[in-house]
mmCIF file of the N, C-alpha and C atoms, coordinates in Angstrom:
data_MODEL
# 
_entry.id   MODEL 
# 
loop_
_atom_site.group_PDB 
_atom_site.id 
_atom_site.type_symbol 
_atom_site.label_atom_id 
_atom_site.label_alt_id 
_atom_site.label_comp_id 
_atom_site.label_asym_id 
_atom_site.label_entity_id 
_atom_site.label_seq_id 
_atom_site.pdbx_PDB_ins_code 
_atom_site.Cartn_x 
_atom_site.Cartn_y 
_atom_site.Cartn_z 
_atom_site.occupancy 
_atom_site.B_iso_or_equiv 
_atom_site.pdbx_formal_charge 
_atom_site.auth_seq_id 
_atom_site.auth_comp_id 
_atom_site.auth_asym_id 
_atom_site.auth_atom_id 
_atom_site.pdbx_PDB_model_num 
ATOM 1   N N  . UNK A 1 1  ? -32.613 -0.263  24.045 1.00 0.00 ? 1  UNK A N  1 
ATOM 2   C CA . UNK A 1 1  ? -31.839 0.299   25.147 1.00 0.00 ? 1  UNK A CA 1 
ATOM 3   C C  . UNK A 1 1  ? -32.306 -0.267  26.480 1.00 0.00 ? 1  UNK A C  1 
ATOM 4   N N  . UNK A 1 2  ? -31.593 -0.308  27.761 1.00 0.00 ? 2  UNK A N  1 
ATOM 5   C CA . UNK A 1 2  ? -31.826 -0.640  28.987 1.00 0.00 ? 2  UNK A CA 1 
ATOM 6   C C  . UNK A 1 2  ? -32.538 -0.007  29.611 1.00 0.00 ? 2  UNK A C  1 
ATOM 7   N N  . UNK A 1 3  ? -33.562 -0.746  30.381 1.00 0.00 ? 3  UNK A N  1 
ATOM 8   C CA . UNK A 1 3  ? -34.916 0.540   31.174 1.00 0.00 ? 3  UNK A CA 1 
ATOM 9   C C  . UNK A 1 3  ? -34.362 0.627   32.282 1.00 0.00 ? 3  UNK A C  1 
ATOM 10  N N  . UNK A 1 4  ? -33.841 2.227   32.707 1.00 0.00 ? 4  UNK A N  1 
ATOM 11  C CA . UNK A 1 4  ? -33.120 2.618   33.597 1.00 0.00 ? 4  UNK A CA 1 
ATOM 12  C C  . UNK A 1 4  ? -34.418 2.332   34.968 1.00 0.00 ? 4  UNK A C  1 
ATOM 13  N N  . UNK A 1 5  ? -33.351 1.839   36.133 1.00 0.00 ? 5  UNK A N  1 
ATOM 14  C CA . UNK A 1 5  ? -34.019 1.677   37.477 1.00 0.00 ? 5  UNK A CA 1 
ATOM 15  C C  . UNK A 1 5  ? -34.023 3.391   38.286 1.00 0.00 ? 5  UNK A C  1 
ATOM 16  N N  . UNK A 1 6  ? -34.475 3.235   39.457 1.00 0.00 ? 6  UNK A N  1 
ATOM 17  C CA . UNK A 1 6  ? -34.421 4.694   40.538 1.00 0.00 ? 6  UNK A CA 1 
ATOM 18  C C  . UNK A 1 6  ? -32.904 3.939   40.928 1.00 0.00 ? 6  UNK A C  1 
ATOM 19  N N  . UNK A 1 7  ? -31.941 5.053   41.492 1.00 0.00 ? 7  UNK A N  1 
ATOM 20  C CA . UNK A 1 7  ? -30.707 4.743   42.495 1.00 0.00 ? 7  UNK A CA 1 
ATOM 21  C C  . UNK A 1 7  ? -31.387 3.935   43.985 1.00 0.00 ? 7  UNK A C  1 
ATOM 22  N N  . UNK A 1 8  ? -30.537 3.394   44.239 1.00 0.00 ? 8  UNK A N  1 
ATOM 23  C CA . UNK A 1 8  ? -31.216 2.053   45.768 1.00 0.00 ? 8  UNK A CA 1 
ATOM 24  C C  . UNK A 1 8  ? -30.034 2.323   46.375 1.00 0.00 ? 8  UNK A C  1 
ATOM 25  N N  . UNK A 1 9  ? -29.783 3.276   47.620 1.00 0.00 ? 9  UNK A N  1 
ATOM 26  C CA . UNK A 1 9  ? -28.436 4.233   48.453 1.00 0.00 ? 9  UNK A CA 1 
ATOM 27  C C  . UNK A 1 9  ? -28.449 2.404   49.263 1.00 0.00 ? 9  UNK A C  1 
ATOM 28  N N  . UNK A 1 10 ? -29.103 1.563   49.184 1.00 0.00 ? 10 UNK A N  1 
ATOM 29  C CA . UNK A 1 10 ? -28.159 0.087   50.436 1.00 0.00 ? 10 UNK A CA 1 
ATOM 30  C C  . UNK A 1 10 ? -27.949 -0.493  49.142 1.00 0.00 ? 10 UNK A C  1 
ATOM 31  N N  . UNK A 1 11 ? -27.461 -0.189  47.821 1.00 0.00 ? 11 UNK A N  1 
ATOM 32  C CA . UNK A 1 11 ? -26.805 -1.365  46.582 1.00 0.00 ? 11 UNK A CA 1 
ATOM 33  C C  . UNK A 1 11 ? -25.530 -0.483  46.490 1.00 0.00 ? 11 UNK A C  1 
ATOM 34  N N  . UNK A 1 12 ? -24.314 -1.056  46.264 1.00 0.00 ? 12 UNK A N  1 
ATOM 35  C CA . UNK A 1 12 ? -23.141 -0.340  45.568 1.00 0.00 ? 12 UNK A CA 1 
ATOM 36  C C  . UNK A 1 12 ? -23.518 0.421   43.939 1.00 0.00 ? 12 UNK A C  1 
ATOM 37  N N  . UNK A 1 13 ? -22.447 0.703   43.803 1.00 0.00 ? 13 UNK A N  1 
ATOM 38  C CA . UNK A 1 13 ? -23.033 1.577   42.192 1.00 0.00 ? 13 UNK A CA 1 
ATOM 39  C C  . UNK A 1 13 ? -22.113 0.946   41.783 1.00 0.00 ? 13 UNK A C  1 
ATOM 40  N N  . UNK A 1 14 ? -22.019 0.812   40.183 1.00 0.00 ? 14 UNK A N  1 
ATOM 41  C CA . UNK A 1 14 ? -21.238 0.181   38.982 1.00 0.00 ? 14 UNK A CA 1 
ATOM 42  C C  . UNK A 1 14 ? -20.632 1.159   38.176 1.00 0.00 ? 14 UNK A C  1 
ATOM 43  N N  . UNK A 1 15 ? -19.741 2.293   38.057 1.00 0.00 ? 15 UNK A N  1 
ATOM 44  C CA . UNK A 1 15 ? -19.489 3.143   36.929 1.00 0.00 ? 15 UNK A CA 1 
ATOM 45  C C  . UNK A 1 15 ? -18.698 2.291   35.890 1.00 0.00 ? 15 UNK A C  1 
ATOM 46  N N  . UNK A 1 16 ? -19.158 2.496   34.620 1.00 0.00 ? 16 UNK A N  1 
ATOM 47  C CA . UNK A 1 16 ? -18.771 1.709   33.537 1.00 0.00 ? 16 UNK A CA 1 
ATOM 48  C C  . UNK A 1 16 ? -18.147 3.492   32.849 1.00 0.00 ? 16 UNK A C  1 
ATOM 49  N N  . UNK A 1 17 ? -17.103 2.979   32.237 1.00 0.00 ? 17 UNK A N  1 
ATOM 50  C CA . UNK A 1 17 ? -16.630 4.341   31.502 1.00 0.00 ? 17 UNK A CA 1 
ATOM 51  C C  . UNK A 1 17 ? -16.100 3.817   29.791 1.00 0.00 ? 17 UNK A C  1 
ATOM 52  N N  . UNK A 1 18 ? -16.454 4.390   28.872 1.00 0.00 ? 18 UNK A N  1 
ATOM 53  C CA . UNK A 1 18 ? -15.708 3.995   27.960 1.00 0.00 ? 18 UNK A CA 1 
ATOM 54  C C  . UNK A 1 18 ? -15.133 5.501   26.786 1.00 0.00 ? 18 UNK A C  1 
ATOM 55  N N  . UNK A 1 19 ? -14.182 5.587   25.996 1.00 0.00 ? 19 UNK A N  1 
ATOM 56  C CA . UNK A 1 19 ? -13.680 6.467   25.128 1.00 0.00 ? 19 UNK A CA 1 
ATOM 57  C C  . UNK A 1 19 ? -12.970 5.973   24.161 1.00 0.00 ? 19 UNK A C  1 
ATOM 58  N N  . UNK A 1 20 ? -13.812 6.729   22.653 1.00 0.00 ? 20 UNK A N  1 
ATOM 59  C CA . UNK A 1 20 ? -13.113 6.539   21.353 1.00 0.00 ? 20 UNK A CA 1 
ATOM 60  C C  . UNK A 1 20 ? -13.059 7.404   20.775 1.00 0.00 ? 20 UNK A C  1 
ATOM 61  N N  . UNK A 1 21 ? -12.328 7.863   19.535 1.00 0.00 ? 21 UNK A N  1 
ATOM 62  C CA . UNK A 1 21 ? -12.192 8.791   18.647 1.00 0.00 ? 21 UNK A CA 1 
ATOM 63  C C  . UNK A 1 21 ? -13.458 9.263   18.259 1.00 0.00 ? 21 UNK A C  1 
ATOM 64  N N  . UNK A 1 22 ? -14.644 8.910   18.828 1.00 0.00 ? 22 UNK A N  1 
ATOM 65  C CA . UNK A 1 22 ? -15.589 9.503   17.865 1.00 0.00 ? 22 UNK A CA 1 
ATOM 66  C C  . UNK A 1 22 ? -16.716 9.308   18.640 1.00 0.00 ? 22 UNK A C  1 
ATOM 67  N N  . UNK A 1 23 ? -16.941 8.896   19.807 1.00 0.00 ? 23 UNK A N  1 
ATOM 68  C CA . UNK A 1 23 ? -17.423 9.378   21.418 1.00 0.00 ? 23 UNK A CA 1 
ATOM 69  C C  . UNK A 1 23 ? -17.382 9.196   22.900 1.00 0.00 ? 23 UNK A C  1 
ATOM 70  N N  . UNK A 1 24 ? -17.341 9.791   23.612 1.00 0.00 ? 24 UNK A N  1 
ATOM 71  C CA . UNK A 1 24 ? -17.417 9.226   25.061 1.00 0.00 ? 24 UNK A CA 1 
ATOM 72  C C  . UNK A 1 24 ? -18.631 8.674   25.477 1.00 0.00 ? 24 UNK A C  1 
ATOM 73  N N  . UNK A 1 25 ? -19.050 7.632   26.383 1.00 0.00 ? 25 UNK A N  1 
ATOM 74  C CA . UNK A 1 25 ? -19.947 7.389   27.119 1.00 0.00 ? 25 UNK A CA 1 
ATOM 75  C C  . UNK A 1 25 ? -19.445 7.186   28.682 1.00 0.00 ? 25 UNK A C  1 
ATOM 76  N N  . UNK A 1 26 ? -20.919 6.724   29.323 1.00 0.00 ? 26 UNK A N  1 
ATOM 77  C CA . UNK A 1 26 ? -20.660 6.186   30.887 1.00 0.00 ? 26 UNK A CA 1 
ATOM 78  C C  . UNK A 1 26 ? -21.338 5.188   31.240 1.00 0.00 ? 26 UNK A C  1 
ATOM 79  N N  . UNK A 1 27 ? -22.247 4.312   31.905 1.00 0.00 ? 27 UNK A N  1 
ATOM 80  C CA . UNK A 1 27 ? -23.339 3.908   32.589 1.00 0.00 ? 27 UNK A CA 1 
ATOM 81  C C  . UNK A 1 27 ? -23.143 3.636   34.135 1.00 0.00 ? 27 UNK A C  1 
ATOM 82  N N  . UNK A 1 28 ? -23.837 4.121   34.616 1.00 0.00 ? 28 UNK A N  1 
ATOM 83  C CA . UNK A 1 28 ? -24.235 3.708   36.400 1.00 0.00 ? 28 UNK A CA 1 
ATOM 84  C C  . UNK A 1 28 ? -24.862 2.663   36.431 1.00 0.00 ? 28 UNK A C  1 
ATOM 85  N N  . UNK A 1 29 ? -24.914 1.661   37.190 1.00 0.00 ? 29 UNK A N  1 
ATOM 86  C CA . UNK A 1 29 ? -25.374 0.733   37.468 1.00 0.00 ? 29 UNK A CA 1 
ATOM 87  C C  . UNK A 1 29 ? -25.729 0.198   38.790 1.00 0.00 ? 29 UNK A C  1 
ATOM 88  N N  . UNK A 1 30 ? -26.980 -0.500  39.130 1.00 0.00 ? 30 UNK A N  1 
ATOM 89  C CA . UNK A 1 30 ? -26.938 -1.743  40.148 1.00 0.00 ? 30 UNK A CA 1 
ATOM 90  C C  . UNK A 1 30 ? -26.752 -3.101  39.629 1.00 0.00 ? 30 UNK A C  1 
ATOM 91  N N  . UNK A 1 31 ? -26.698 -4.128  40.865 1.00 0.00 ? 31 UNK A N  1 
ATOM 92  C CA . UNK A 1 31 ? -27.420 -5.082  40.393 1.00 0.00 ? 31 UNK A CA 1 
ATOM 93  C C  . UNK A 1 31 ? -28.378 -5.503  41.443 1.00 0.00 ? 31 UNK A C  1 
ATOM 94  N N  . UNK A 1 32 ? -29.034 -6.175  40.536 1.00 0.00 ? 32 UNK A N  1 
ATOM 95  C CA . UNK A 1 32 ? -30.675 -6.732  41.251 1.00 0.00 ? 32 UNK A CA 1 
ATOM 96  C C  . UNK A 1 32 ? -30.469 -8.161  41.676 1.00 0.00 ? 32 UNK A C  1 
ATOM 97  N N  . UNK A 1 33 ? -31.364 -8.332  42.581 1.00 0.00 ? 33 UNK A N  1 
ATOM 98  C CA . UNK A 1 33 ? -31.170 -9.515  43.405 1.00 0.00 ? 33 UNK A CA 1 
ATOM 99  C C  . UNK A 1 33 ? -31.018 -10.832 43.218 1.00 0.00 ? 33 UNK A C  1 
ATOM 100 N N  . UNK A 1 34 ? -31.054 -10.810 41.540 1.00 0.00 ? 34 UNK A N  1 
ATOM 101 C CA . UNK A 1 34 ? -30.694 -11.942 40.781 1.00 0.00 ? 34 UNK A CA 1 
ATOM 102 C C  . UNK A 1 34 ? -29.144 -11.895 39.987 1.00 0.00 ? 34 UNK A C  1 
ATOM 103 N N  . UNK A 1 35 ? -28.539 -11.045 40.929 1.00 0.00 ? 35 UNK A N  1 
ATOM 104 C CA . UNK A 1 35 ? -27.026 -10.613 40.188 1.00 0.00 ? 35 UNK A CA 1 
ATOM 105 C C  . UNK A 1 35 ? -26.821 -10.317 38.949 1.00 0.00 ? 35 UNK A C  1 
ATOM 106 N N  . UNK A 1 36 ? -28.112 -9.349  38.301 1.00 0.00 ? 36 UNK A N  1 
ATOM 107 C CA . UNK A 1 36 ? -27.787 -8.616  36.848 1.00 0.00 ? 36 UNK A CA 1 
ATOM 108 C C  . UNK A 1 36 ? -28.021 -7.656  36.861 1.00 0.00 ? 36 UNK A C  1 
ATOM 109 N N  . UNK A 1 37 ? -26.850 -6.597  35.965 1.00 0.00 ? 37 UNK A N  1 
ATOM 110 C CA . UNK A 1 37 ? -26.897 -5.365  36.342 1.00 0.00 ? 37 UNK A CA 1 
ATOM 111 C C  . UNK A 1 37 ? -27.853 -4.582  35.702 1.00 0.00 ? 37 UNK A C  1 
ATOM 112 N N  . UNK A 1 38 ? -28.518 -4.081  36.180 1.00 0.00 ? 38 UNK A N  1 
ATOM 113 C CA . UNK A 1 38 ? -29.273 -2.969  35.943 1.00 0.00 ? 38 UNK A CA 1 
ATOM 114 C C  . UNK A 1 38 ? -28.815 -1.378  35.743 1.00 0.00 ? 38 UNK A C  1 
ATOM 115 N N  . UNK A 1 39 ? -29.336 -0.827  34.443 1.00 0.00 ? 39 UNK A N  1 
ATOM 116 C CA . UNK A 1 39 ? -28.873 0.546   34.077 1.00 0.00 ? 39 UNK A CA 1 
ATOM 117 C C  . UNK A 1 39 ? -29.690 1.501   35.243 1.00 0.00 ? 39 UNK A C  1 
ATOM 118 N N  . UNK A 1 40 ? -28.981 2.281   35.559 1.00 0.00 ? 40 UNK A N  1 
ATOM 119 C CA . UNK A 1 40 ? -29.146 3.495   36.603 1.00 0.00 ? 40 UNK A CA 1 
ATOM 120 C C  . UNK A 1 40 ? -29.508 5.080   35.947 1.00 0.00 ? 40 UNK A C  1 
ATOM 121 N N  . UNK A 1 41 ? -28.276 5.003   35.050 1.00 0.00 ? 41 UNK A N  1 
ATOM 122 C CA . UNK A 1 41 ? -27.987 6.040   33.967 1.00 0.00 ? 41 UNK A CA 1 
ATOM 123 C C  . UNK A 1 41 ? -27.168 5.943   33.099 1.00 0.00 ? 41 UNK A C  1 
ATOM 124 N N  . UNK A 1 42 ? -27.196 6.518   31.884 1.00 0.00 ? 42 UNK A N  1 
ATOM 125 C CA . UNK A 1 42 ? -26.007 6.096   31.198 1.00 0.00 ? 42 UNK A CA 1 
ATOM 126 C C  . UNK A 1 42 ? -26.352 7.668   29.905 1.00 0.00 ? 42 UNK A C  1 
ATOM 127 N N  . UNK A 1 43 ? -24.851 7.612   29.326 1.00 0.00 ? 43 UNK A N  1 
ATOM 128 C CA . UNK A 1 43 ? -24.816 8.920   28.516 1.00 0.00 ? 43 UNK A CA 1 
ATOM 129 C C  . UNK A 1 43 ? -23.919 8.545   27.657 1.00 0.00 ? 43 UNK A C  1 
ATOM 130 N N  . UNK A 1 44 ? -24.030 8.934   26.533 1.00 0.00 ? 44 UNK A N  1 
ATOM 131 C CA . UNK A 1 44 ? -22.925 9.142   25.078 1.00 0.00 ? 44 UNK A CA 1 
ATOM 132 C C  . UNK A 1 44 ? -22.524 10.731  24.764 1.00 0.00 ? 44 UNK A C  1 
ATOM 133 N N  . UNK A 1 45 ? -21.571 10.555  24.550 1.00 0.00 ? 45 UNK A N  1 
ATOM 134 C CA . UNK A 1 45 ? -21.551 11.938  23.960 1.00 0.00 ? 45 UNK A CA 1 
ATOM 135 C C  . UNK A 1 45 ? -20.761 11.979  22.797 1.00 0.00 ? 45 UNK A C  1 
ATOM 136 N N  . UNK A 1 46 ? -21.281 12.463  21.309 1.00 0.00 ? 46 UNK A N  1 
ATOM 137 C CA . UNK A 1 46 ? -20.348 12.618  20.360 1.00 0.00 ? 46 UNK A CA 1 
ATOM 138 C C  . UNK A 1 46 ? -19.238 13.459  20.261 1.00 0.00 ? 46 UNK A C  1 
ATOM 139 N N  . UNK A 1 47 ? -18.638 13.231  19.659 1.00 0.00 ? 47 UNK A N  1 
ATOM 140 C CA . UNK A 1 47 ? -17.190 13.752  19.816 1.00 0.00 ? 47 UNK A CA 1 
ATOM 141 C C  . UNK A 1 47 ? -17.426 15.217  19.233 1.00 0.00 ? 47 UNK A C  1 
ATOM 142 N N  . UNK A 1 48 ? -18.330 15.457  18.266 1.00 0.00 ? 48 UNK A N  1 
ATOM 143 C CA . UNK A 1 48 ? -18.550 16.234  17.742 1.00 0.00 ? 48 UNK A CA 1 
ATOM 144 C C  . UNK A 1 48 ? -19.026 17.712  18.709 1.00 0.00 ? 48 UNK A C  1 
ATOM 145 N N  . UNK A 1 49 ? -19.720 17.369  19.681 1.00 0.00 ? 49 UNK A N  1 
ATOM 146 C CA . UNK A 1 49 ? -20.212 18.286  20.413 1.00 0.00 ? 49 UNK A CA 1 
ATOM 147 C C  . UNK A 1 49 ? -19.083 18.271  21.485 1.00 0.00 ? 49 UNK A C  1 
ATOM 148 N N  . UNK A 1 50 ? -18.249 17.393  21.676 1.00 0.00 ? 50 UNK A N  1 
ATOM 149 C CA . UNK A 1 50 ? -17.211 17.850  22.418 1.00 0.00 ? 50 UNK A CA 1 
ATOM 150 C C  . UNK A 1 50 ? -16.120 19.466  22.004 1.00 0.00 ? 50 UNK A C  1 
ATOM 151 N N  . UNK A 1 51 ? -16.013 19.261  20.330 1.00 0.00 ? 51 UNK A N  1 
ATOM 152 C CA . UNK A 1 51 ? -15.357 20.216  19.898 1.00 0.00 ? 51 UNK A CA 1 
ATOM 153 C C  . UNK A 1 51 ? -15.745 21.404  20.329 1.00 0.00 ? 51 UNK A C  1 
ATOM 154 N N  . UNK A 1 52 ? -17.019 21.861  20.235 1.00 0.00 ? 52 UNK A N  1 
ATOM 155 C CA . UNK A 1 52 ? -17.940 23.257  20.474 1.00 0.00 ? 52 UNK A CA 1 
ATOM 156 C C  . UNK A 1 52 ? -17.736 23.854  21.605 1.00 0.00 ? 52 UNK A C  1 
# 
């Protein structure tokens, strides 16, 4: 998995969103001064615990 950075409030943020039948995720992102993005935060969620 990606080693999440601290938030940096002078970088823009990246929201990545994705959804399938069988879970949601997200990731926040920067990028670093070598123009690669760096994870901020990121979450899955199974679909399963969506039902509940």
């Amino acid at each position: 998995p990606p080693v999440l950075i601290p938030p940096q409030d002078d970088r823009p943020f990246y929201l990545y969103l994705s959804a399938t039948d069988h879970a949601i995720g997200a990731m926040l992102a920067h990028r670093d001064s070598a123009r690669r993005e760096q994870a901020v935060y990121y979450i899955v969620v199974p679909s399963w615990i969506m039902r509940l």
